[in-house]
Structure formats: structure tokens, C-alpha cells
C-alpha positions as CSV (number, residue, x, y, z in Angstrom):
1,X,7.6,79.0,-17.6
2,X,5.5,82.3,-16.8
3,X,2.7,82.9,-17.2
4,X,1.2,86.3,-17.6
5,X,-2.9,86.9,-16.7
6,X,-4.1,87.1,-13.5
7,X,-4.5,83.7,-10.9
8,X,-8.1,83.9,-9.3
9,X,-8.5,81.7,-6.1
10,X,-11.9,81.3,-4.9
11,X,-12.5,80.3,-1.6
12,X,-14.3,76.8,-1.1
13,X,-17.7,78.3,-0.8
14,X,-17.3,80.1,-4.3
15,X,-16.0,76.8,-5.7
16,X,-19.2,75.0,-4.8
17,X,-21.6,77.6,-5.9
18,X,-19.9,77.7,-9.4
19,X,-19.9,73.7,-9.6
20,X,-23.6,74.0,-8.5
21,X,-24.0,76.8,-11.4
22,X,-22.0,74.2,-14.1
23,X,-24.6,71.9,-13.6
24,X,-27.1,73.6,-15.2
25,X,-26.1,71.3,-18.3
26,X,-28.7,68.9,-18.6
27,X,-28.5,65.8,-20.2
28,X,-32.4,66.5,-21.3
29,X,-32.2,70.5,-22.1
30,X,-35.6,72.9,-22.2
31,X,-38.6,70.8,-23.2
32,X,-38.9,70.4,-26.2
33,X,-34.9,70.8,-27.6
34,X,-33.8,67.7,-29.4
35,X,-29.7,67.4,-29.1
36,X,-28.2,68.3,-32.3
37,X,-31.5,69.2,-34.4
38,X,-32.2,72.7,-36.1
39,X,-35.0,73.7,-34.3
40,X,-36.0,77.5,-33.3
41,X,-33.1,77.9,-30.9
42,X,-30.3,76.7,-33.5
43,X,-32.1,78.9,-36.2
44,X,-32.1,82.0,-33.9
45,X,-28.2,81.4,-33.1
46,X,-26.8,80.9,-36.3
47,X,-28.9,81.8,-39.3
48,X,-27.7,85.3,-39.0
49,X,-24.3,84.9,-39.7
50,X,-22.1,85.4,-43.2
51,X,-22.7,83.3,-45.4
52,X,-19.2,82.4,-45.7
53,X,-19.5,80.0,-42.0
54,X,-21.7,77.1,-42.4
55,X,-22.9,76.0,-38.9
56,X,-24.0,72.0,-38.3
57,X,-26.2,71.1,-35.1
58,X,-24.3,69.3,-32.4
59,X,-25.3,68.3,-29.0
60,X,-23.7,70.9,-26.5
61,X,-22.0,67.9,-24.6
62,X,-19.5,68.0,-28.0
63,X,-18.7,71.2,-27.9
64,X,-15.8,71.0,-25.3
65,X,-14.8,70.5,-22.0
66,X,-17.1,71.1,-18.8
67,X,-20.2,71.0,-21.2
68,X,-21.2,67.5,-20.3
69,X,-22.6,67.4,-16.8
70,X,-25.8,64.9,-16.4
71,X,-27.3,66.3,-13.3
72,X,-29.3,69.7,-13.9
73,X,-30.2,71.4,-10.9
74,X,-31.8,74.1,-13.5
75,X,-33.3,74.6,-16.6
76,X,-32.3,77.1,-19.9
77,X,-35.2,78.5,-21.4
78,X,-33.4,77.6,-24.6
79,X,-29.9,75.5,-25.4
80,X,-28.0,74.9,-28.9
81,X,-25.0,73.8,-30.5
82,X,-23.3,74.0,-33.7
83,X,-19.9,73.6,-34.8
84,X,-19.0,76.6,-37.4
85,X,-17.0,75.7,-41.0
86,X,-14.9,78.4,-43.1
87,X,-16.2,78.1,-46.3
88,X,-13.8,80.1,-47.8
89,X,-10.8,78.2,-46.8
90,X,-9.2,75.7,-49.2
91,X,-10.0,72.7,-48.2
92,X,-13.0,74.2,-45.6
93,X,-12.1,73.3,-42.1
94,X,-14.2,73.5,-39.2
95,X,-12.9,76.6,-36.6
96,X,-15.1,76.6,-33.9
97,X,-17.7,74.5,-31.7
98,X,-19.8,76.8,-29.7
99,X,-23.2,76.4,-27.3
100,X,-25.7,79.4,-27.2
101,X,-27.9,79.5,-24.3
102,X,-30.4,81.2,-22.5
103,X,-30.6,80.9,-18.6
104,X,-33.3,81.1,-16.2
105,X,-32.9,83.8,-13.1
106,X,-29.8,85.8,-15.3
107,X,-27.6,82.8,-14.4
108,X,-25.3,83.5,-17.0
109,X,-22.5,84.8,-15.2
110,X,-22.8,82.2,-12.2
111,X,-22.4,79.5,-15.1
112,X,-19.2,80.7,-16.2
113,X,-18.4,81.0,-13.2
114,X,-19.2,77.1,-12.6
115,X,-17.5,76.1,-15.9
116,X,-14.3,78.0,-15.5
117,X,-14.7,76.6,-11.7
118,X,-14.7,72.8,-13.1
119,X,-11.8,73.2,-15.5
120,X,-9.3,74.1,-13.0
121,X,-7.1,77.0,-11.4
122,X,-5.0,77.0,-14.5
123,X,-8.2,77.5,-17.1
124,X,-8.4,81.2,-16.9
125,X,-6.3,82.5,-19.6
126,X,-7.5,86.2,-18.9
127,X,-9.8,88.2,-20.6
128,X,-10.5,89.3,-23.8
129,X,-12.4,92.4,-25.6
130,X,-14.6,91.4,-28.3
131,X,-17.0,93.5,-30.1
132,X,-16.5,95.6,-26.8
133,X,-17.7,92.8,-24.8
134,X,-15.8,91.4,-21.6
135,X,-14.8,87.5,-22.5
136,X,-13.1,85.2,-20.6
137,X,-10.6,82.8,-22.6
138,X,-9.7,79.8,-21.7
139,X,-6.8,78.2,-21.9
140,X,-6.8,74.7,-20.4
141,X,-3.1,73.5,-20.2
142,X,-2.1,70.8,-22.4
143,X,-5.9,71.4,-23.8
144,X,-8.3,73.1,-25.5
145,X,-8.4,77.3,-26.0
146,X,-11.3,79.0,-26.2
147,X,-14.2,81.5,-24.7
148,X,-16.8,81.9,-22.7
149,X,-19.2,84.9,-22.0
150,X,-22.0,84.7,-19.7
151,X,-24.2,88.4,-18.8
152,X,-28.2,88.2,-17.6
153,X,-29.4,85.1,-19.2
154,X,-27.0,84.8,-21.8
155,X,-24.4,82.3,-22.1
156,X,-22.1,81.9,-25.0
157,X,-19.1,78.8,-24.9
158,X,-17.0,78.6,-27.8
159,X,-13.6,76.3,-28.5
160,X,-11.1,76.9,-31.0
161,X,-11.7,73.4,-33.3
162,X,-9.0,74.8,-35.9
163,X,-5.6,72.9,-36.4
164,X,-2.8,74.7,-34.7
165,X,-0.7,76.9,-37.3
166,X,3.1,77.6,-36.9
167,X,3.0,81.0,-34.3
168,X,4.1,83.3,-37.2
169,X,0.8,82.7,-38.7
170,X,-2.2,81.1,-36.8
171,X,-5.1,82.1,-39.1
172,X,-7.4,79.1,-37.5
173,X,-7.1,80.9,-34.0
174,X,-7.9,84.0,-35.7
175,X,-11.3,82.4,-37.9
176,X,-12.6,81.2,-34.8
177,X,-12.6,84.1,-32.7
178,X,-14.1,86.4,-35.3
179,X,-16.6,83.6,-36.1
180,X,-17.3,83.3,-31.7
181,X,-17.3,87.2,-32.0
182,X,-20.1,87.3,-34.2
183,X,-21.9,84.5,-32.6
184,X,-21.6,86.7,-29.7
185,X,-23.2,89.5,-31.3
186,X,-25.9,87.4,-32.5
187,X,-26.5,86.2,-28.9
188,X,-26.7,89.5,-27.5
189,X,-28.5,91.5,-30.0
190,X,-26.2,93.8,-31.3
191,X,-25.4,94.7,-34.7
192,X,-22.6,92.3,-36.6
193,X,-19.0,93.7,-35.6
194,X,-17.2,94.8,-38.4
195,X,-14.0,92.1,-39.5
196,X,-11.4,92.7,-39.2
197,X,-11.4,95.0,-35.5
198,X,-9.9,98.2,-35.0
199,X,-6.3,98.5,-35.6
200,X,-5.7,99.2,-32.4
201,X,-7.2,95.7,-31.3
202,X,-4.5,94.3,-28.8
203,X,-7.1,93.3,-26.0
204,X,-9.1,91.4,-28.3
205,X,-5.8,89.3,-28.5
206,X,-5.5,86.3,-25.2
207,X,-2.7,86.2,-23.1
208,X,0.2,84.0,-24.0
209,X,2.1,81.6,-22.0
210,X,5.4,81.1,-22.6
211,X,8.7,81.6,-21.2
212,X,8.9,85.6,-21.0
213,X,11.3,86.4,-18.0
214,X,15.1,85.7,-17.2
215,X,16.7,85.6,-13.2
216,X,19.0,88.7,-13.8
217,X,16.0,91.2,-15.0
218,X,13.5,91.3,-12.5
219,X,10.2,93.2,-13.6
220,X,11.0,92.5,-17.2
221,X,8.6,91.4,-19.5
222,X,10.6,89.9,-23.2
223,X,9.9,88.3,-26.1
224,X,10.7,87.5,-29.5
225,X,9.2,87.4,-33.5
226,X,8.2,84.3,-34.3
227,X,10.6,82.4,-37.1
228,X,8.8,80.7,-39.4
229,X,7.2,83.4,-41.5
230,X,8.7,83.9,-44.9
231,X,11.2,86.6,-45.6
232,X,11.3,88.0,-42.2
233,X,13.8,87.2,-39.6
234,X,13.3,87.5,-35.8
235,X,14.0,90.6,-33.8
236,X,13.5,91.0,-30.0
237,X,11.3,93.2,-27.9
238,X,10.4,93.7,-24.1
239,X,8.2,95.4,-21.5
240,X,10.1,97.2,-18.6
241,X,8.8,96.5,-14.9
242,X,5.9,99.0,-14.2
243,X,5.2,99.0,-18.1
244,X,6.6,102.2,-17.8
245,X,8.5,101.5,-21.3
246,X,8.3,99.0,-24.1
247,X,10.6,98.6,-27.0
248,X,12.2,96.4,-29.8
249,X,15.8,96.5,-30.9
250,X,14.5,96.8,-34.2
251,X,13.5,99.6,-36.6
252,X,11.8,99.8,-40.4
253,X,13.5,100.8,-43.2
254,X,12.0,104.3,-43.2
255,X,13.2,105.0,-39.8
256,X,15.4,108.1,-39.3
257,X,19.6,106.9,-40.2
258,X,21.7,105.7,-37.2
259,X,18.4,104.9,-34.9
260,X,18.0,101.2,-34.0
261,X,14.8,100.9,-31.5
262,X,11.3,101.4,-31.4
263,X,10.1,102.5,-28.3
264,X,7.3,104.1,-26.5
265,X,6.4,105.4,-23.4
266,X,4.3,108.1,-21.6
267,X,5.7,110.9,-23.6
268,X,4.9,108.9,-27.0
269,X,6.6,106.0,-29.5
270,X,9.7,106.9,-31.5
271,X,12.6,106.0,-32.7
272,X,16.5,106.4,-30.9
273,X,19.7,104.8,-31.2
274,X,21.2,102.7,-28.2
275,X,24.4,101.3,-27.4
276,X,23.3,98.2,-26.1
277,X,20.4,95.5,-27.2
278,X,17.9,96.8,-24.2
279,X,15.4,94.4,-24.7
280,X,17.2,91.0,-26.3
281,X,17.2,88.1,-24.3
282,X,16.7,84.3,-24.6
283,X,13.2,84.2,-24.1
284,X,9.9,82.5,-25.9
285,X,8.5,83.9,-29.5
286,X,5.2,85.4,-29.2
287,X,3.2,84.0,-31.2
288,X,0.5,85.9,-34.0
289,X,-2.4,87.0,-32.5
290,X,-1.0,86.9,-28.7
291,X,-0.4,89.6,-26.4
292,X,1.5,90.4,-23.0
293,X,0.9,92.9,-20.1
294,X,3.2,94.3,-17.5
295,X,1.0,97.4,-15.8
296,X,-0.6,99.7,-18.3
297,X,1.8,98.6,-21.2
298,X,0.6,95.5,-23.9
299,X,2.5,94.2,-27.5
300,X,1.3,92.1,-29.4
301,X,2.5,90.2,-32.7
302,X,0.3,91.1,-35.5
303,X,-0.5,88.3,-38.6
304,X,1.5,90.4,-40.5
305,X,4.9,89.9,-38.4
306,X,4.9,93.2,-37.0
307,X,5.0,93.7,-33.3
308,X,2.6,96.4,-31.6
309,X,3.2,98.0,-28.2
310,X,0.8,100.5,-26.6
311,X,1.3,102.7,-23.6
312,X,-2.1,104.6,-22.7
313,X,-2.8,106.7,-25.9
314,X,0.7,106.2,-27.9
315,X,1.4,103.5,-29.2
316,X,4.3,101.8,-32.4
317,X,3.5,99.2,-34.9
318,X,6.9,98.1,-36.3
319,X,6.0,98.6,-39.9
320,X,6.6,102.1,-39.7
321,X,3.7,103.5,-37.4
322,X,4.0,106.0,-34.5
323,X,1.0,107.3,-32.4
């Protein structure tokens, strides 16, 4: 199995400054915090949001993994905790645990740093662009997905607490990031992001991991639409080495008669016709809301079922769009 983000080693030293930085969780937080209470802190977080996510006080130790350490060596100037319920859902489910603090001496980034540090090589699922903010996901293997943000003083952990969804259609994974996004925004002072992003919105989307390369094409990135979705049927796409060219051997019904892919590349996305099944292989589904890299190219697979693949400024969705 592949998996597609970049590996960062840090050296020994590095490892033991970010451990250091992780235990800046204390098991007593800024005087006078209470664990799990609404005070001023939890009130400045939250009470901002939509009215349609309902937030209820935790302790930040619940929140997720790596959040639990008992021996500060610093203090937050502030420190809450809430886990965030979709009111709108039927039945309402909660989406998303998250801590908000603030840190003394602009530690924020060394605490991410720590945390990510604590969880393992393997945590780092890449990064994300949310509300045009640099976010690092994680991805703990076997565990938990989430994000974590940390800039100046601010820090900003979320997990996704939604039930996993069939890939075609993971709408918890989806609720929790918009609701961590807006958390974010809260956090950092900036205006509420308007839901749903851009269309154009592939690096909001993590990485996947999956099963996305064969032995006999070297460089090749491929992948399939996931199954389960209703009425649509699975077609294959794939990223050439380089990223020099993505494609799908697939094309909507208003494409021009006897083409059969949907490609793009630096001279733009369109539709041709090929002998052969260029970018079918026996390879993993991608699943909603995922994307992949290979150089300057990325696809994703929409919540719709379509698949998007961009290229610098052109880009294909696969319901009909060309850019």
C-alpha cells in the first residue's frame, strides 16, 4: 500500500524539542480554567458559530490523541474544549472534538510540532488549505483523522468524531471539517468562511491512502470511483509520472460523439478518443472528499461522484466541465 503525502524525518534533536513543546498540556490549564466548564475561553471559541452546531464543554484531554500529557513545562494563557453536534442531521450526531488554545511566547507552531512529533512518523497525512489557512491533517494509522493548526499563539486541534460513511459519500468527514474550519476562523479572527468552499477546492481535501500504484507503471498515479453510490457505476482515472497529464477513461453524456476520455494537461482539459484504457488499472477507489498528487497535478472525487483533476490553471470536473 502507497501512500501519497510527504514523510518528514526529524532529527533526534527536533524530536525532543517537539515532545518538550507537547507538553505544554497541563493537567491544571491557566488559572482559573475549570476542565469542561463554559467559562470566558469556551464562550470566546464557540459562541460564534451557526447556530446549526451545538458545542458541549469537554476537558481537552478527550478531545483525541496526544492531548493528555500531565507534565506542563508551560502555560496557555487560555485553554478550551468542546465537542461540536450537527443539528441539522437526522438523528444529530456529534462531528468533531476540538481544543482552542492560546500559547505563551507564540508557541503554537512548536506545539504542533510536539503533537504531531508524539503521534508518530506515520501521523502526518499532509496538508490541507482551509479558509486559506495552512493545516496539517492527521491521519494516525489504524486511528483517528483529524487537524491541527498552530501560528503565533494560536493553537487549534480538531478530530473527526463522525461515524465513517461508505467512500462514495462520507458527509460526517465533510461536517467536521467545515465545522473545524470555522472554528478556525473563529480562533484566528477572521470573518466566517463561506460553506460550501470554492469549487475549485481540491487542497482543502487530505490526502488519501490506499493502494494507487501497480509494478509495470512506474510514476503512475491511478485510481478508481467509489461503488457504492446509487445509479452511478465506477469508471477509472490516473495521474501520469511528473503530473504532466491526468485523465479518466470516462466521458459525460454531452461530450463530443466517438471521444471516450477526459483529460487535461498544460495546454488545457478536453475530451479525445483513445484506443486503449490509458488510465484503468486494479487499483484502490478514491474515496469522496480525498485527493492525490503526483508533481503539479491533483483529482479528487467530489460528494457528487464526479472526479476533478487540475493541472496549474485548467482543470475537468467529469460532469461536463472544462477549464
Amino acid at each position: 500500500m502507497t501512500r501519497f503525502r510527504v514523510r518528514r524525518r526529524q532529527t533526534a534533536a527536533a524530536v525532543f524539542a517537539a515532545t518538550t513543546a507537547l507538553s505544554l498540556w497541563s493537567a491544571s490549564p491557566a488559572a482559573g480554567q475549570q476542565c469542561g466548564e463554559r467559562d470566558a475561553a469556551f464562550s470566546a471559541a464557540f459562541e460564534g458559530l451557526p447556530k446549526d452546531l451545538s458545542v458541549a464543554p469537554v476537558c481537552p484531554a478527550d478531545v483525541g490523541p496526544g492531548l493528555a500529557d500531565p507534565k506542563p513545562t508551560a502555560q496557555f494563557s487560555t485553554i478550551t474544549a468542546g465537542e461540536v453536534t450537527d443539528t441539522l442531521s437526522s438523528p444529530e450526531r456529534t462531528i468533531l472534538a476540538v481544543v482552542v488554545a492560546t500559547v505563551e511566547n507564540d508557541g503554537g507552531q512548536a506545539f504542533i510540532d510536539g503533537l504531531l512529533g508524539a503521534l508518530g512518523p506515520d501521523a502526518r497525512g499532509g496538508t490541507v488549505l482551509l479558509d486559506g489557512k495552512v493545516v496539517q491533517y492527521i491521519n494516525v494509522p489504524g486511528g483517528p483523522q483529524g487537524y491541527a493548526y498552530g501560528a503565533g499563539p494560536t493553537v487549534v486541534v480538531g478530530y473527526v468524531k463522525a461515524p465513517d460513511e461508505p467512500p462514495s459519500s462520507n458527509y460526517g468527514a465533510m461536517a467536521a471539517r467545515q465545522a473545524y474550519t470555522r472554528v478556525l476562523a473563529i480562533a484566528t479572527g477572521a470573518p466566517l468562511p463561506d460553506i460550501p468552499p470554492p469549487p475549485n477546492g481540491l487542497d482543502q481535501w487530505p490526502l488519501a491512502r490506499g493502494a494507487f500504484t501497480t509494478p509495470a507503471d512506474p510514476g503512475w498515479i491511478y485510481f478508481r470511483t467509489p461503488l457504492e453510490k446509487e445509479g452511478a457505476y465506477s469508471y477509472s482515472c490516473g495521474i501520469a509520472p511528473g503530473g504532466t497529464l491526468a485523465g479518466c477513461d470516462f466521458v459525460p453524456a454531452s461530450a463530443p460523439e466517438g471521444t471516450n476520455q477526459t483529460i487535461v494537461d498544460a495546454a488545457g482539459a478536453r475530451y479525445i478518443h483513445s484506443e486503449t484504457a490509458t488510465f484503468t488499472r486494479d487499483v484502490d477507489a478514491l474515496p469522496a472528499g480525498e485527493r492525490l498528487e503526483n508533481g503539479p497535478a491533483a483529482c479528487g472525487s467530489t460528494y457528487q461522484g464526479a472526479v476533478t483533476c487540475r493541472i496549474g490553471d485548467h482543470r475537468f470536473v467529469t460532469n461536463g466541465f472544462l477549464e
